[in-house]
C-alpha positions in Angstrom: 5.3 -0.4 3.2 7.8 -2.7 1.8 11.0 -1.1 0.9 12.3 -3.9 -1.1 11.2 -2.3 -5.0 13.0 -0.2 -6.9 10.4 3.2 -7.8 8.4 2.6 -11.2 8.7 5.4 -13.4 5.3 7.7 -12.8 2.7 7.1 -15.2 3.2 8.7 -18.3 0.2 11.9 -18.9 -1.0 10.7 -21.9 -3.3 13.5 -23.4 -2.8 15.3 -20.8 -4.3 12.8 -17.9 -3.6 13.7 -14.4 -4.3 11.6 -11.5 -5.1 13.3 -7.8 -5.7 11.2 -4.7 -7.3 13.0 -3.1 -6.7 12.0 1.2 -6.7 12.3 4.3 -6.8 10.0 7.0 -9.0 11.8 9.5 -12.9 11.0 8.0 -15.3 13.5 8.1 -13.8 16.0 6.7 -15.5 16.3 3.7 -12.8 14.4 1.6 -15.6 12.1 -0.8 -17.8 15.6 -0.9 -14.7 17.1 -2.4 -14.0 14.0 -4.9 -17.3 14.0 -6.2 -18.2 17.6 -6.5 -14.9 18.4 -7.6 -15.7 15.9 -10.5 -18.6 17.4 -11.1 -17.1 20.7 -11.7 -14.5 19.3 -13.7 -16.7 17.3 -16.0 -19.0 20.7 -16.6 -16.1 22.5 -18.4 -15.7 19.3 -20.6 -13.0 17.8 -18.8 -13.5 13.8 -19.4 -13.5 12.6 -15.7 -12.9 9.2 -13.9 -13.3 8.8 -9.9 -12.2 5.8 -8.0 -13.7 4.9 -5.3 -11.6 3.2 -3.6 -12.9 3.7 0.4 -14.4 0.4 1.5 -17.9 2.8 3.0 -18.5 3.7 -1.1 -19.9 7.1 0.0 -18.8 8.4 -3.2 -20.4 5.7 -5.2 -23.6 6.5 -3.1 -22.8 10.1 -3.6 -23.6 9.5 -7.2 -26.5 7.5 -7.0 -25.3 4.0 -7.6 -27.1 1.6 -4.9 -24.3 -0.7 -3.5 -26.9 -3.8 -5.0 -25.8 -2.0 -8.3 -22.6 -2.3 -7.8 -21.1 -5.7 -10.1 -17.7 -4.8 -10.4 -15.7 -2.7 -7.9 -12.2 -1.6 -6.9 -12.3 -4.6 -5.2 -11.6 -6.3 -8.0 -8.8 -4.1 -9.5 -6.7 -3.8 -6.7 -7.4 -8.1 -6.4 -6.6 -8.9 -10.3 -10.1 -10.6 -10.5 -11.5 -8.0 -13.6 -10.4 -6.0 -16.2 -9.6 -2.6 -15.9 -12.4 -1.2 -18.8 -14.9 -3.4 -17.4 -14.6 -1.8 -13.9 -16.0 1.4 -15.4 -19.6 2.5 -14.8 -21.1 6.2 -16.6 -22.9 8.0 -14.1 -26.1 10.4 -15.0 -23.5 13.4 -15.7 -21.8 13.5 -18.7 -17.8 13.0 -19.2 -17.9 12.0 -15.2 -17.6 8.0 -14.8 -16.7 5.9 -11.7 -15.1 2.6 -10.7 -17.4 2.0 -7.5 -16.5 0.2 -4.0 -18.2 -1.8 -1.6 -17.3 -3.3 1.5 -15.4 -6.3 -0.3 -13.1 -4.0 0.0 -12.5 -4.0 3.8 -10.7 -7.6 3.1 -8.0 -5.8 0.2 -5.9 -4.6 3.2 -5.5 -8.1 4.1 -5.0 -10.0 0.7 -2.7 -7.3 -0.1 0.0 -7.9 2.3 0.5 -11.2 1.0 1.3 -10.4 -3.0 4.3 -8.9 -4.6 4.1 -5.1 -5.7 1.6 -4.9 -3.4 2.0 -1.1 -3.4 1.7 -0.8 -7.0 -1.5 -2.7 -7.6 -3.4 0.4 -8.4 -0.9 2.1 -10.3 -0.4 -0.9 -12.6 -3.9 -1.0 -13.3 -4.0 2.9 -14.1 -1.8 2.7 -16.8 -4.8 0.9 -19.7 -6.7 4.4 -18.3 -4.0 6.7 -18.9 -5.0 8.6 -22.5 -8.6 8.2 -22.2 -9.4 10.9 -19.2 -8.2 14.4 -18.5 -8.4 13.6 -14.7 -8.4 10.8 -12.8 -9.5 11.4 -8.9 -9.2 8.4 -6.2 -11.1 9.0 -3.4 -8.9 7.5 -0.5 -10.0 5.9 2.9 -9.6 7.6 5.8 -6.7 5.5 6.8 -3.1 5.0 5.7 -3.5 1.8 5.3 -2.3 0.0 1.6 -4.9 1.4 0.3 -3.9 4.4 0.6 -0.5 4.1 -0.4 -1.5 2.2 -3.4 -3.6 5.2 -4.6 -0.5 7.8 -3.7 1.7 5.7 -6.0 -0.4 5.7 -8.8 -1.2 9.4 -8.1 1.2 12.0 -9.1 -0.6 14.6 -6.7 -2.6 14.9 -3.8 -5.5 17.5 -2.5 -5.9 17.0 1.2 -9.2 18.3 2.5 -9.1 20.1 5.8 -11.6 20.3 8.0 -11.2 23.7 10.3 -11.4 21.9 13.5 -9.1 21.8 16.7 -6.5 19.5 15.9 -6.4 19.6 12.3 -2.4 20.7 12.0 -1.7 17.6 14.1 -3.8 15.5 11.7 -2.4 16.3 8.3 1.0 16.0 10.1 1.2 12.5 9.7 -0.4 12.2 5.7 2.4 15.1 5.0 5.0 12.0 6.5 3.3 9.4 4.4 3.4 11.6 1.0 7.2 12.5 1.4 8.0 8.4 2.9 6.1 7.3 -0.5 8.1 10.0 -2.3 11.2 8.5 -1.5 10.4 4.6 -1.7 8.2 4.5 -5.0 7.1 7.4 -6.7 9.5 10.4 -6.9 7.0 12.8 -9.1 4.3 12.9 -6.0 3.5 16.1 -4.2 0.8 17.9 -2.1 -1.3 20.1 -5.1 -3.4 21.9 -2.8 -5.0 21.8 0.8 -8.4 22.3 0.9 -10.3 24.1 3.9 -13.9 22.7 4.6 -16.3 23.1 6.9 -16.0 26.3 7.4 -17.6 28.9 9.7 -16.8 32.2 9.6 -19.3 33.1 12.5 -16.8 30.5 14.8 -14.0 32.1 16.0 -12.2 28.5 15.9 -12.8 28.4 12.2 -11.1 32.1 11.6 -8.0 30.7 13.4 -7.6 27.1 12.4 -7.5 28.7 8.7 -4.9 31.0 9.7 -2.7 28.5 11.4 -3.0 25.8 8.1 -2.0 28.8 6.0 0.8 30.2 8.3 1.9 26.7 8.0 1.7 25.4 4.5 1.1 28.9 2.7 0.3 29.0 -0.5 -0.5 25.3 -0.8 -3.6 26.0 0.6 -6.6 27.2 -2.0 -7.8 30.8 -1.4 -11.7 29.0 -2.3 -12.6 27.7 1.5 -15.6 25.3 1.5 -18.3 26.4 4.0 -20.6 24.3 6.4 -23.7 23.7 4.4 -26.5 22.3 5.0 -27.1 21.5 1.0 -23.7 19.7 0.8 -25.0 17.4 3.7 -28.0 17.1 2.3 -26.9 16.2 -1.6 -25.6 12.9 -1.2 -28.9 11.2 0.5 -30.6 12.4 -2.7 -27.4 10.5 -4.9 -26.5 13.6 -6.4 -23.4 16.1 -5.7 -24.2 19.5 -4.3 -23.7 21.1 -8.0 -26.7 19.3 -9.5 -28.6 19.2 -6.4 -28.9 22.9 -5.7 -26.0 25.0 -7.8 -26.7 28.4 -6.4 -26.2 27.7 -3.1 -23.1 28.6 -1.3 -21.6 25.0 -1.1 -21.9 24.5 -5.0 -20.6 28.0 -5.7 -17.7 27.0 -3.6 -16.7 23.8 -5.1 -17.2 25.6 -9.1 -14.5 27.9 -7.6 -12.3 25.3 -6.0 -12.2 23.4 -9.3 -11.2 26.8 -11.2 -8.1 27.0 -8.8 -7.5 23.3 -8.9 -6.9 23.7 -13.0 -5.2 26.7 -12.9 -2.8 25.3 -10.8 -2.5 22.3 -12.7 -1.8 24.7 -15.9 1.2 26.0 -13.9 2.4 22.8 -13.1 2.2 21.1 -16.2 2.8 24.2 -18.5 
């Protein structure tokens, strides 16, 4: 990170937009399961939703049936200056739920990036035509933290970290907790940690049972009470291009994530209200 801007001002809410990034930069911890479900959810009590993808694998973009052949206009583009924000914007089959897809064009941002001035508010610049026209905005980050990633936690003003409950996972989110409160101080003063989110989780493994009591001895009540189990449905969904809600909504995984989002907007109430 450069440390030679003075902070932009947060974007303003608009109607009522809020933008999450939602990171982490272990993969596999179900961070682009949570992004697109979590959209789902959101865009099922009529919220008017907008993820960007803006991980160079596009798992979410696959995740909601967009082939990467399909994909004309990415965040690629955006973050580069080569498009317009508007015509970045693709609908997806589920009503009020659009995306801004990725593809691996992306891999070479990182790069490009380093060269240009406000290179850390590329994203955020380009968030401000959206602001008004969606109640929530998620960015699904890259499991790095990269410029990327710092581009999508200035433009955010909060952050949902998915946890998986694995050996190691305190140590993990140790260093995205440094890069939230170094990004804090250097460019966006508003930004803070909305919620932890466990997934993956067991409650037959022992390891499980103790990794969620150490996260929430640790950050209490940051963490959600909803805890997202291993489930084979939520593996299966996104092969079939469809989150876990459409795919099969009565299972456990789907139930989970319909809670999760009613936590993630009541706490968003309290925060805003």
């Amino acid at each position: 990170m450069s440390d030679t801007f003075i902070p932009d001002p947060v974007l303003p809410c608009g109607r009522g937009t809020r933008i999450l990034a939602i990171a982490n930069q272990k993969g596999g911890v179900g961070k682009t399961t949570t992004a697109v479900n979590v959209g789902t959810a959101l865009a099922a009590i009529n919220q008017q939703v907008l993820l960007i993808d803006l991980d160079p694998q596009g798992n979410a973009s696959t995740g909601l049936g967009i082939a990467a052949n399909d994909r004309k206009i990415t965040t690629y583009d955006i973050i580069i200056g080569n498009a317009e924000f508007f015509d970045s914007i693709r609908t997806t089959e589920i009503p009020r739920f659009d995306i801004i897809t990725s593809g691996s064009d992306l891999y070479g941002a990182e790069v490009e990036l380093i060269g240009l001035e406000r290179r850390e508010y590329k994203l955020h610049d380009s968030l401000i035509h959206a602001v008004g026209a969606y109640d929530y905005i998620l960015i699904d980050c890259p499991p790095a933290l990269g410029l990327l990633t710092i581009n999508a936690l200035v433009a955010a003003q909060a952050v949902l970290v998915p946890v998986q409950c694995e050996f190691y996972a305190l140590e993990g989110i140790s260093h995205l907790v440094a890069t939230v409160e170094r990004v804090r101080e250097a460019f966006n003063s508003s930004l803070n940690i909305q919620g932890i989110i466990l997934t993956m989780y067991d409650q037959r493994n022992n390891l499980s049972n103790d990794v969620a009591e150490d996260v929430r001895g640790y950050f209490g009540n940051k963490v959600y009470n909803t805890v997202i189990p291993r489930n084979v449905r939520i593996s299966e969904a996104p092969s079939h291009g469809l989150p876990v809600l459409i795919y099969d909504m009565q299972c456990a995984g789907a139930q989970a994530y319909l809670a999760l989002a009613g936590e993630i907007i009541h706490r968003e109430r309290n925060l805003t209200s």
